[in-house]
PDB file of N, CA, C and O in Angstrom, chain B, residues numbered from 101:
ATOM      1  N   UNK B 101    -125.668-163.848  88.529  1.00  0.00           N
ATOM      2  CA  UNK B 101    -124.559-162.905  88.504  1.00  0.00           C
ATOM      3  C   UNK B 101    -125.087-161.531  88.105  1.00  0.00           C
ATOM      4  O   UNK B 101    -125.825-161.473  87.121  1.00  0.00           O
ATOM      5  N   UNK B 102    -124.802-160.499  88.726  1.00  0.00           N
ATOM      6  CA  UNK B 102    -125.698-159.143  88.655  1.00  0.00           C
ATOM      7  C   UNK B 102    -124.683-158.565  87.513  1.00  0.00           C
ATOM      8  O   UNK B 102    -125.216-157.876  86.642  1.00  0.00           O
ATOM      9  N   UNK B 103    -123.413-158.756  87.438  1.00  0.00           N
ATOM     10  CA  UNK B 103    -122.934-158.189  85.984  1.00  0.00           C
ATOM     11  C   UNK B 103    -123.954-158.595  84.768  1.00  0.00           C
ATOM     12  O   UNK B 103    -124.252-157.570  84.156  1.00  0.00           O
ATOM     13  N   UNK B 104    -124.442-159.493  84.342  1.00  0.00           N
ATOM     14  CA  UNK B 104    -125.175-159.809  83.036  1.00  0.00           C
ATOM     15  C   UNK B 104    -126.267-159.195  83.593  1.00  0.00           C
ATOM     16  O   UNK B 104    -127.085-159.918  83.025  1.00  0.00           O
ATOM     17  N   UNK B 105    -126.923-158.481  84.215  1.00  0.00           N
ATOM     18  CA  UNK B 105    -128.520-158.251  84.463  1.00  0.00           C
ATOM     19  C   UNK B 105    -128.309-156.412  83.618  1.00  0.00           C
ATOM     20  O   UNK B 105    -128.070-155.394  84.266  1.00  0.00           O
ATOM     21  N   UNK B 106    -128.466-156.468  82.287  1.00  0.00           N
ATOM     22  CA  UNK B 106    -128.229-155.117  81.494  1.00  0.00           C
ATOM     23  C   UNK B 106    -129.221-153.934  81.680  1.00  0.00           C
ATOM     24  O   UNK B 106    -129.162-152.906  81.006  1.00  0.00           O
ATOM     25  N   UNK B 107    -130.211-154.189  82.731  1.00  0.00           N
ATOM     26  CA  UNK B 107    -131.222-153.417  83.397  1.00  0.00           C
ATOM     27  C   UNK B 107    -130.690-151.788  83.686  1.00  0.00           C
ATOM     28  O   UNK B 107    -130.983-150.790  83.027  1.00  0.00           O
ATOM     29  N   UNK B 108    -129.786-151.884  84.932  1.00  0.00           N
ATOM     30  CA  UNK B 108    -129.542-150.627  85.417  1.00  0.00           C
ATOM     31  C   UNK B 108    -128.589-150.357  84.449  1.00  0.00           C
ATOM     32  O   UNK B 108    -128.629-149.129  84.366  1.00  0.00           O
ATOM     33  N   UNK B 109    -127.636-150.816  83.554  1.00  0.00           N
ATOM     34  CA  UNK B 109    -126.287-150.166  83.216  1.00  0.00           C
ATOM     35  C   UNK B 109    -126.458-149.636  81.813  1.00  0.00           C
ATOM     36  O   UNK B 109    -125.806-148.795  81.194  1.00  0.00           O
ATOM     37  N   UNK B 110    -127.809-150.559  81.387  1.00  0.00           N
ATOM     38  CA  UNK B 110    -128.325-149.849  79.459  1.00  0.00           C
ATOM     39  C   UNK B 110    -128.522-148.467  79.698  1.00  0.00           C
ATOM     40  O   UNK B 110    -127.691-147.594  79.449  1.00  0.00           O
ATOM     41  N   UNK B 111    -129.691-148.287  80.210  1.00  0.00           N
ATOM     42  CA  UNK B 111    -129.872-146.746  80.165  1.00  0.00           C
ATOM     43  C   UNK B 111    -129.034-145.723  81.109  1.00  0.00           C
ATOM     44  O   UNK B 111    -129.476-144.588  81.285  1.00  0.00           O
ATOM     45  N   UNK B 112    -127.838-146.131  81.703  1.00  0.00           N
ATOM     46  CA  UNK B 112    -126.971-145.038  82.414  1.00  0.00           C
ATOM     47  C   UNK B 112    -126.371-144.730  81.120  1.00  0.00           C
ATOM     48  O   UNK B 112    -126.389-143.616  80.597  1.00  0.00           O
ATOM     49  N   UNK B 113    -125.779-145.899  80.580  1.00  0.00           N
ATOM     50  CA  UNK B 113    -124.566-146.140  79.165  1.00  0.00           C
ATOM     51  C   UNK B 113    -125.033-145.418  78.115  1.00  0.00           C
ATOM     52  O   UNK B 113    -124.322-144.610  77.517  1.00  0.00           O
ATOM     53  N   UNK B 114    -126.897-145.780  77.660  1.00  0.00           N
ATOM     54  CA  UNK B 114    -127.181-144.348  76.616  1.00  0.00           C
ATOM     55  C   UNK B 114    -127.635-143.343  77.599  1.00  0.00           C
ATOM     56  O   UNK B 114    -128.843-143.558  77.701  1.00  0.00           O
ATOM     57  N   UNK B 115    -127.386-142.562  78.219  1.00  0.00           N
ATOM     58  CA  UNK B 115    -128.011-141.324  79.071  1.00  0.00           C
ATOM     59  C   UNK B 115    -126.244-140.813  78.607  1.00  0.00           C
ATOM     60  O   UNK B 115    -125.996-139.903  77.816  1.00  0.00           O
ATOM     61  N   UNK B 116    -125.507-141.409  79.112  1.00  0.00           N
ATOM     62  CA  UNK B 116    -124.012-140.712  78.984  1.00  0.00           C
ATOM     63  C   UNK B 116    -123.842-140.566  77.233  1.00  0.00           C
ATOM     64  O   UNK B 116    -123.740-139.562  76.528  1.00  0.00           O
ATOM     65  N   UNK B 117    -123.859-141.799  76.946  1.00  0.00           N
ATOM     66  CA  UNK B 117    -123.828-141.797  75.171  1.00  0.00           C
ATOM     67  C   UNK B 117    -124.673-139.919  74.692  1.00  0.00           C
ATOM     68  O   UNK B 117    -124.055-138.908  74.356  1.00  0.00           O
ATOM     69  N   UNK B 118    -125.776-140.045  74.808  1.00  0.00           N
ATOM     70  CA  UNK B 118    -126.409-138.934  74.200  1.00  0.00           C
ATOM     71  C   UNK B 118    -125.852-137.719  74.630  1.00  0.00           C
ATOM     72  O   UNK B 118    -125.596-136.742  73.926  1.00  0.00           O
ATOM     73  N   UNK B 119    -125.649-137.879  76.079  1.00  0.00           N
ATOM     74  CA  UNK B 119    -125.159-136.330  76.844  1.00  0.00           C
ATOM     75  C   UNK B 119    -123.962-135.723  76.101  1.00  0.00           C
ATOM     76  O   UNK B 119    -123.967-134.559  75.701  1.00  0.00           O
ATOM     77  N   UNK B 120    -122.620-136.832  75.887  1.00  0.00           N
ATOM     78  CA  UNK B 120    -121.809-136.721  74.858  1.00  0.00           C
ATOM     79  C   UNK B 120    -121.849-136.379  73.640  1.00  0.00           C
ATOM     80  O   UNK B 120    -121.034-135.579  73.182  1.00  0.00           O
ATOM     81  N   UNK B 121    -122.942-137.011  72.812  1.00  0.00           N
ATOM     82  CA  UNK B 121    -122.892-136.528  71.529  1.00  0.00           C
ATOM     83  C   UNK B 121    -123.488-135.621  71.651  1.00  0.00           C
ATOM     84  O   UNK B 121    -123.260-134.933  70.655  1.00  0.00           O
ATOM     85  N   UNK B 122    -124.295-135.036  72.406  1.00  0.00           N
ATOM     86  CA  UNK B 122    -125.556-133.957  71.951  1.00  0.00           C
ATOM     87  C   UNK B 122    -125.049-132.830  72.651  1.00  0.00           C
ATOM     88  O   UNK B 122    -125.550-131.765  72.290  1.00  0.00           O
ATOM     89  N   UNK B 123    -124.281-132.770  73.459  1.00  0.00           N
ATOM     90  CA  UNK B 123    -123.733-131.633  74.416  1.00  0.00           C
ATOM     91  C   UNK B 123    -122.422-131.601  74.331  1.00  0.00           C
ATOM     92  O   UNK B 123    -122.206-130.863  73.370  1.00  0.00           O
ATOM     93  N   UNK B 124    -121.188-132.037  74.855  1.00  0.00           N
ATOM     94  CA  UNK B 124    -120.351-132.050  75.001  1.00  0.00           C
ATOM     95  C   UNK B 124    -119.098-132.010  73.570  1.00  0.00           C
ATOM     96  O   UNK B 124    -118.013-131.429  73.540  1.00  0.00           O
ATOM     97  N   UNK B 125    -119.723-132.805  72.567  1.00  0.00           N
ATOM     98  CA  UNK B 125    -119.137-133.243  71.508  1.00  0.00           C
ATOM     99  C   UNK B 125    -119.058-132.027  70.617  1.00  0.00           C
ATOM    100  O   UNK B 125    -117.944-131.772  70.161  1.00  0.00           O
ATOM    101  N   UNK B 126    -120.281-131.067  70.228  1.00  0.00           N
ATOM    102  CA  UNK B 126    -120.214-130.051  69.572  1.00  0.00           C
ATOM    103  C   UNK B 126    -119.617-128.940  70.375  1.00  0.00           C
ATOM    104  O   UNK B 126    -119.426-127.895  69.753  1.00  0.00           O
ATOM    105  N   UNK B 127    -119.283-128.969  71.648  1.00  0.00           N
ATOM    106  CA  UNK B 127    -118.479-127.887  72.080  1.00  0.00           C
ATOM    107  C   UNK B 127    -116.875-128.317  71.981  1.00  0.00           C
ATOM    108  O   UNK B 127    -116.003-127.483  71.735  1.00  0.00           O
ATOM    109  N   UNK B 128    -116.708-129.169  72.115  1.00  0.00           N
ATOM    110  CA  UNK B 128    -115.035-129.632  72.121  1.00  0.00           C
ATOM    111  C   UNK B 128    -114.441-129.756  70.782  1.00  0.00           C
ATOM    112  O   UNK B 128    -113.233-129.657  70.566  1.00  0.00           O
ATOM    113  N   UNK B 129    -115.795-130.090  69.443  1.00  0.00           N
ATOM    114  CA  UNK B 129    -115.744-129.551  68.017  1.00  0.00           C
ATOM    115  C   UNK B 129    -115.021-128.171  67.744  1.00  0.00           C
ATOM    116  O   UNK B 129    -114.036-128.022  67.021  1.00  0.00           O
ATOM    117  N   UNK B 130    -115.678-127.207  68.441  1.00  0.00           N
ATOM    118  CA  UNK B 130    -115.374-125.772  68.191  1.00  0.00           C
ATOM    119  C   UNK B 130    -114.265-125.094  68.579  1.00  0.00           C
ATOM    120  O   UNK B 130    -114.421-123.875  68.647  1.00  0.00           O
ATOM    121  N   UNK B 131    -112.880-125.641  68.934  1.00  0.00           N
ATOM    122  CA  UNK B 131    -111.820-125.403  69.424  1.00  0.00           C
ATOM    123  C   UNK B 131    -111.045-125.485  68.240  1.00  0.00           C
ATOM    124  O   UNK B 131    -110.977-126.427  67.451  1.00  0.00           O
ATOM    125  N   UNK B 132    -110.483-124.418  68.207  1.00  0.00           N
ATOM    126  CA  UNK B 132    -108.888-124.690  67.129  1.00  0.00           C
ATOM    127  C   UNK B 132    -107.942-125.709  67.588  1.00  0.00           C
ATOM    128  O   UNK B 132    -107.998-126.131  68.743  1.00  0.00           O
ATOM    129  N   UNK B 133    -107.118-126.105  66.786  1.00  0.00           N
ATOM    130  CA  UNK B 133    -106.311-126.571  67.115  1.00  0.00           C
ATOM    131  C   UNK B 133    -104.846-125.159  67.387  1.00  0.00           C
ATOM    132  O   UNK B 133    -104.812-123.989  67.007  1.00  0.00           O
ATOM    133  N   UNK B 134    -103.923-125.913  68.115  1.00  0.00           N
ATOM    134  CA  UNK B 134    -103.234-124.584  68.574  1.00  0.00           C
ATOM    135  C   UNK B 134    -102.003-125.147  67.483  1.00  0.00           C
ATOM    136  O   UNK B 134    -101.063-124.363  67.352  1.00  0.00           O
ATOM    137  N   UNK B 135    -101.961-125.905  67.018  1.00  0.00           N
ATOM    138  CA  UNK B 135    -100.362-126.017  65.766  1.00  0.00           C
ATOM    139  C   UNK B 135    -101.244-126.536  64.893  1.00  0.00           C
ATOM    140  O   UNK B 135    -101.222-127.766  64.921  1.00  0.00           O
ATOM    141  N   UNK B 136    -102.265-125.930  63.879  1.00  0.00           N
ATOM    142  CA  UNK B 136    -103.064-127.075  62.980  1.00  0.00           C
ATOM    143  C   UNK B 136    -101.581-127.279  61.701  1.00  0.00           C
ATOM    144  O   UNK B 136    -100.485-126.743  61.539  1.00  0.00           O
ATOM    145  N   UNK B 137    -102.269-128.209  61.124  1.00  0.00           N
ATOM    146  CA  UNK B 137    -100.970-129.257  60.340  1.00  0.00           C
ATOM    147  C   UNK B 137    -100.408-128.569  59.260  1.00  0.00           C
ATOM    148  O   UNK B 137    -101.253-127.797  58.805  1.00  0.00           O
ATOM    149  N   UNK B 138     -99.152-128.501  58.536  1.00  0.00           N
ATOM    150  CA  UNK B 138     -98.576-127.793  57.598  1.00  0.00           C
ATOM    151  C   UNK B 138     -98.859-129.166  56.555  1.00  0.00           C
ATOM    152  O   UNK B 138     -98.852-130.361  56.852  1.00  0.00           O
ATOM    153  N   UNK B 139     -99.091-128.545  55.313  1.00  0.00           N
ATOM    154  CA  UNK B 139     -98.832-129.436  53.595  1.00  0.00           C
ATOM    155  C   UNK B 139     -97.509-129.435  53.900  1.00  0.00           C
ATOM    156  O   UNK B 139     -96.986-128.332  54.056  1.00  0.00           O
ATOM    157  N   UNK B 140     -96.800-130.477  54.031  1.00  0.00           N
ATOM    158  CA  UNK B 140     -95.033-130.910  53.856  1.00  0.00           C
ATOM    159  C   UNK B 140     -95.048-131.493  52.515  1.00  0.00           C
ATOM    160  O   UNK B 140     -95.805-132.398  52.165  1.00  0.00           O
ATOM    161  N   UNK B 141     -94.118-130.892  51.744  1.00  0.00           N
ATOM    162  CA  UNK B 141     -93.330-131.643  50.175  1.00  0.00           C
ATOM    163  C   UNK B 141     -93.292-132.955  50.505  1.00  0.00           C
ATOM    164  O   UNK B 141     -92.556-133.327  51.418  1.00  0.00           O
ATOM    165  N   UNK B 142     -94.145-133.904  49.751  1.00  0.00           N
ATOM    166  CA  UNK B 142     -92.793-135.446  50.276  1.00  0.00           C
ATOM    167  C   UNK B 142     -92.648-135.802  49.081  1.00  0.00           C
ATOM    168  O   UNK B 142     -93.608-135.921  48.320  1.00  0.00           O
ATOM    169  N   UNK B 143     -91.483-136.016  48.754  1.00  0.00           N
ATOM    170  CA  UNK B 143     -90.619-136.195  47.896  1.00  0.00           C
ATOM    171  C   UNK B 143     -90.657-137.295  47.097  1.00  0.00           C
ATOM    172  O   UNK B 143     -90.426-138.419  47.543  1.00  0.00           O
ATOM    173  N   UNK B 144     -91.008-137.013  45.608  1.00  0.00           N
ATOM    174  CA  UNK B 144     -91.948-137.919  44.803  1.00  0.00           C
ATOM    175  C   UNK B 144     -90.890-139.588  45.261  1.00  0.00           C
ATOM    176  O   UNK B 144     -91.467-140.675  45.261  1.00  0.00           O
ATOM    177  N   UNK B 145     -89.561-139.489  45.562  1.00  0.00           N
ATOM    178  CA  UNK B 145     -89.241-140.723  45.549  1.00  0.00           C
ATOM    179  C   UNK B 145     -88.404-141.059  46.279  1.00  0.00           C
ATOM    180  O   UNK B 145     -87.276-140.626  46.039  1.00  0.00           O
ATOM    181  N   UNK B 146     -88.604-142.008  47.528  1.00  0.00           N
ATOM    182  CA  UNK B 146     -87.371-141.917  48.566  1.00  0.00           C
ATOM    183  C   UNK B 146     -86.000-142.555  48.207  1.00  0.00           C
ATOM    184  O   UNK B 146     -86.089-143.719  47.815  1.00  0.00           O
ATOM    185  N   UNK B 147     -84.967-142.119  48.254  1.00  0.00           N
ATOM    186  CA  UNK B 147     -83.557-142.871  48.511  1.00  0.00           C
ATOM    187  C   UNK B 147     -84.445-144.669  48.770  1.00  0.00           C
ATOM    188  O   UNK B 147     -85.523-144.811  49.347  1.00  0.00           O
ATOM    189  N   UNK B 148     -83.681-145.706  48.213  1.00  0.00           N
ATOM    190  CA  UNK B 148     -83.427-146.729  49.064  1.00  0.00           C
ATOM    191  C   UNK B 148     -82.290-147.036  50.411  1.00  0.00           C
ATOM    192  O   UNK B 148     -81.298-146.343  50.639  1.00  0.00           O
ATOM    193  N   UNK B 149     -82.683-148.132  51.133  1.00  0.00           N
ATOM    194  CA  UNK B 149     -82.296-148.023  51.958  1.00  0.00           C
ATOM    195  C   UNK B 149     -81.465-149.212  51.902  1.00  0.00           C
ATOM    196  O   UNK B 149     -81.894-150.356  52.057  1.00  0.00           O
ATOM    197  N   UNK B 150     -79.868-148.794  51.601  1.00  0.00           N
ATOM    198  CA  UNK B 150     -78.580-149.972  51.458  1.00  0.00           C
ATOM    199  C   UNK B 150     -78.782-150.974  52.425  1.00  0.00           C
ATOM    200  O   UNK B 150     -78.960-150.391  53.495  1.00  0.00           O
ATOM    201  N   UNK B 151     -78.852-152.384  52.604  1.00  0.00           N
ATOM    202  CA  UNK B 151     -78.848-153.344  53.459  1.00  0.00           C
ATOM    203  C   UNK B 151     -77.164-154.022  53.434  1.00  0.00           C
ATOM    204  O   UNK B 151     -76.340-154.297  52.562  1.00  0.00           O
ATOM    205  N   UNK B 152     -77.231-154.084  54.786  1.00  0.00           N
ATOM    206  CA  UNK B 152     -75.116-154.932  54.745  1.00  0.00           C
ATOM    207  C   UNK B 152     -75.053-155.996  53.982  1.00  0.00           C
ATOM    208  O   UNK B 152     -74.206-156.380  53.175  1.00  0.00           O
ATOM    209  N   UNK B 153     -76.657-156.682  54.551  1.00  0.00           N
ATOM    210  CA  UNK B 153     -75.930-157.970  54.278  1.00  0.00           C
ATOM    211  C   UNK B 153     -76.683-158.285  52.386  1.00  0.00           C
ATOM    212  O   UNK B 153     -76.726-159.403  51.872  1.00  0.00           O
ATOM    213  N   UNK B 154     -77.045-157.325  51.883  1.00  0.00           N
ATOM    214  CA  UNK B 154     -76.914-157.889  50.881  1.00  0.00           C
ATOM    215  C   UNK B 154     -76.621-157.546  49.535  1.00  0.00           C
ATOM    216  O   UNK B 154     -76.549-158.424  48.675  1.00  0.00           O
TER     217      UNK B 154
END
């Protein structure tokens, strides 16, 4: 079965692996985010939540 023969597909799989980390990864790093995240209050203690049935 030529799927299990890991010959041709190891070194395509790290050739892409490295290209990614070593190229691609530190440029897509360097982007802002366009809404970066707000500190929200959360509120030292929530309401419980009434159940009907009990």
């Amino acid at each position: 079965m030529p799927q299990l023969n890991p010959a041709p597909w190891f070194p395509i799989m790290l050739l892409t692996w490295f290209t990614f980390s070593l190229l691609i990864q530190p440029k897509l790093l360097t982007f802002t985010t366009t809404n970066p995240p707000l500190n929200k209050n959360i509120p030292t203690k929530p309401t419980p939540w009434t159940w009907p049935w009990a």
